[in-house]
C-alpha positions as CSV (number, residue, x, y, z in Angstrom):
1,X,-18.6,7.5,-36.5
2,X,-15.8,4.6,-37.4
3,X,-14.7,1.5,-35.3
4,X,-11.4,1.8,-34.2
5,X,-9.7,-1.0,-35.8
6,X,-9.6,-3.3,-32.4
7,X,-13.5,-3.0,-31.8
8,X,-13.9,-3.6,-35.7
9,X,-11.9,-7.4,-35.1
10,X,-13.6,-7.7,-31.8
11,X,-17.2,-7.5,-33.3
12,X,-16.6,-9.7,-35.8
13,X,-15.0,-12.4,-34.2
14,X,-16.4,-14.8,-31.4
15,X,-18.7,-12.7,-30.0
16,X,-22.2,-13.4,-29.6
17,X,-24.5,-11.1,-31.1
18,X,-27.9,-9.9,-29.8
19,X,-30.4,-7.3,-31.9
20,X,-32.6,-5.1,-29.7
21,X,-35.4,-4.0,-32.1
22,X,-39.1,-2.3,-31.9
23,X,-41.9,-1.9,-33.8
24,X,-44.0,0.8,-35.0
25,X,-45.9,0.8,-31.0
26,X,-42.8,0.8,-29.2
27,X,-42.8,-3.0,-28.2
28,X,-39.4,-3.9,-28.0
29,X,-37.9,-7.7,-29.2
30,X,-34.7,-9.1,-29.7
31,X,-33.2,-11.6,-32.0
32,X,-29.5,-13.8,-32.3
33,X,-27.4,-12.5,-35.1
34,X,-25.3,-15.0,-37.0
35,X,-22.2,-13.1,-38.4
36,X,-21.0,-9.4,-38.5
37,X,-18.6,-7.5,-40.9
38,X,-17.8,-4.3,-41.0
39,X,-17.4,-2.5,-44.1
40,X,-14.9,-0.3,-45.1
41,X,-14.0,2.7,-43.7
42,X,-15.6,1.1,-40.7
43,X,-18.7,3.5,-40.3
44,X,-21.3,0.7,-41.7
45,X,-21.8,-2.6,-40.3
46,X,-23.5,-6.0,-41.6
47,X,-25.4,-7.9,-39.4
48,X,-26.7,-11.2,-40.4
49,X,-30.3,-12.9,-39.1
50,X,-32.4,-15.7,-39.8
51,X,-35.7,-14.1,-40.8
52,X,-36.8,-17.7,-40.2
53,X,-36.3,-18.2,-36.8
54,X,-35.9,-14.0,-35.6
55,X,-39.3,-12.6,-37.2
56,X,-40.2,-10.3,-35.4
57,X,-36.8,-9.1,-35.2
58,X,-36.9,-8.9,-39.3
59,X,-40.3,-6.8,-39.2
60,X,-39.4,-4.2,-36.9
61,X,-36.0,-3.7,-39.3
62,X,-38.4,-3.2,-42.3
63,X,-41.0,-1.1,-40.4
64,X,-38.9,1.0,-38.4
65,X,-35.2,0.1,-38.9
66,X,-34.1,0.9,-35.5
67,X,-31.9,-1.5,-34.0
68,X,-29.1,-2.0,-31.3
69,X,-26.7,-4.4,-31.5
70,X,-25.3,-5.9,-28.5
71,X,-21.9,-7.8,-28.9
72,X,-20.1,-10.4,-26.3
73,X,-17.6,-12.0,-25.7
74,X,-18.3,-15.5,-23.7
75,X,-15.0,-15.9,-22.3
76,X,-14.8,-12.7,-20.1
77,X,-18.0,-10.6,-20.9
78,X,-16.4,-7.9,-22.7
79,X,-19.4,-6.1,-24.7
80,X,-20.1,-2.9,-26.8
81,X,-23.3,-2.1,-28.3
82,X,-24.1,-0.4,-31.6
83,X,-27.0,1.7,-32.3
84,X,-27.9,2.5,-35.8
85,X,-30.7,2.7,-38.3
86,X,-31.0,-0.7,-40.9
87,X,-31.8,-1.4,-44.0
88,X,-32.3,-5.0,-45.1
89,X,-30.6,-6.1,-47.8
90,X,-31.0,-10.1,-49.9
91,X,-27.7,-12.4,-48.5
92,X,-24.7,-13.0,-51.2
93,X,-22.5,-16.1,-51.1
94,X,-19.7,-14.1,-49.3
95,X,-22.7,-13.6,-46.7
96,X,-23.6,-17.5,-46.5
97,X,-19.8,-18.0,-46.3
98,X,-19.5,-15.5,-43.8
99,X,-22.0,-17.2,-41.6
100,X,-20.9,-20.5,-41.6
101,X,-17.6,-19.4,-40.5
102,X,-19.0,-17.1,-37.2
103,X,-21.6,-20.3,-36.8
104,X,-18.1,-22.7,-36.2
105,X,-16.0,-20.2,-33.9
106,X,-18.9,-19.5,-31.7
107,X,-19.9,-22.8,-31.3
108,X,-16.4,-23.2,-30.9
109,X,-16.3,-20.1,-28.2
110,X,-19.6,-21.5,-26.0
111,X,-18.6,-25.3,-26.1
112,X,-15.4,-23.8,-24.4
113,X,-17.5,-22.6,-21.7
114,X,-19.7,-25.6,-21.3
115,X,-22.2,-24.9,-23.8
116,X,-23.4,-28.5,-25.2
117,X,-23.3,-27.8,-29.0
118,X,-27.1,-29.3,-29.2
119,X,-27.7,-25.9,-27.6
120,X,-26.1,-23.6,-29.9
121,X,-27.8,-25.4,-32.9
122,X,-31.5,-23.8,-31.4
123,X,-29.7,-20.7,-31.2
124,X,-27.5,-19.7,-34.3
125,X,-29.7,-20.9,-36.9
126,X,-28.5,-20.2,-40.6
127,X,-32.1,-20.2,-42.6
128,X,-33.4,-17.5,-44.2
129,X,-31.2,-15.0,-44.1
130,X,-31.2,-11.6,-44.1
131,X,-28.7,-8.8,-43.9
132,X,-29.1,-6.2,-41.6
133,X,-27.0,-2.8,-43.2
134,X,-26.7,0.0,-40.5
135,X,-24.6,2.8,-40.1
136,X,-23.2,3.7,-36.6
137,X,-25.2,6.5,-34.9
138,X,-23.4,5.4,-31.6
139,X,-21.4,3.0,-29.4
140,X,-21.1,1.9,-26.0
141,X,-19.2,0.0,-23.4
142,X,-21.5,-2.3,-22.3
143,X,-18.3,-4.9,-20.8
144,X,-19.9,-5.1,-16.6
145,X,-18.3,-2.5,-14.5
146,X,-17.0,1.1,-14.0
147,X,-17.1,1.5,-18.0
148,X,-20.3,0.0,-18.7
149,X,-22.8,2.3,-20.7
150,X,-19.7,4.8,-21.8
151,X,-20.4,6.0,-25.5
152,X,-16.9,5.4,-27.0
153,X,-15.1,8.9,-27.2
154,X,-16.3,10.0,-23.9
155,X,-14.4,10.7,-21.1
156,X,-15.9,10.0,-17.2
């Protein structure tokens, strides 16, 4: 499957970005993710975690690789989710770069919406980092209302 150019933008912009993992035994955890790009043609993703703060999160990738990402928009709840299976790959400088930029915007995004920036600090934490490399076995409308839970490409 490949993003359609507008959800591509859209998940790498402002969003914030939530990974729904499991391990081996089927217990489910999630993590924050601190930066997303999509790699060209736009059938593979990045996702980028702090193994330091999201461990869990980083063992069920290496035990199971299973993952769904869940992305957000704060300003009007807009959200799609991507399911895939991850590898985890060692961060590059374009990755720490990468990071740092999503860590301003959505800091910039939730201090729009009343977010004290003390807050966002506990939650998009750039340590230890880890990439998160999945292609897209599926996506889904998950923006509240009629839509929600819509795989892309399918009609209701």
């Amino acid at each position: 499957m490949h993003l359609d150019p507008d959800i591509a933008d859209f998940i790498q912009g402002e969003v914030m970005i939530i990974l729904g993992t499991c391990s081996r035994g089927k217990l489910p955890d999630i993590g924050r993710g601190v930066g997303c790009r999509v790699l060209a043609p736009g059938n593979t993703v990045e996702v980028l975690v702090s193994a330091w703060q999201w461990p869990e999160t980083v063992a069920n990738l290496r035990d199971t690789g299973e993952v769904a990402v869940t992305f957000v928009r704060v300003a009007d709840y807009r959200a799609y989710q991507i399911k895939g299976r991850a590898t985890l790959r060692d961060c590059t400088p374009q990755h720490y770069s990468l990071c740092n930029r999503y860590i301003a915007a959505a800091t910039a995004a939730l201090v729009d919406q009343g977010v004290p920036t003390a807050m966002t600090e506990m939650w998009l934490m750039p340590r230890d980092l880890v990439v998160a490399h999945f292609g897209i076995r599926s996506l889904s409308i998950k923006t509240p209302g009629a839509d929600a839970g819509t795989l892309v490409g399918e009609r209701r």
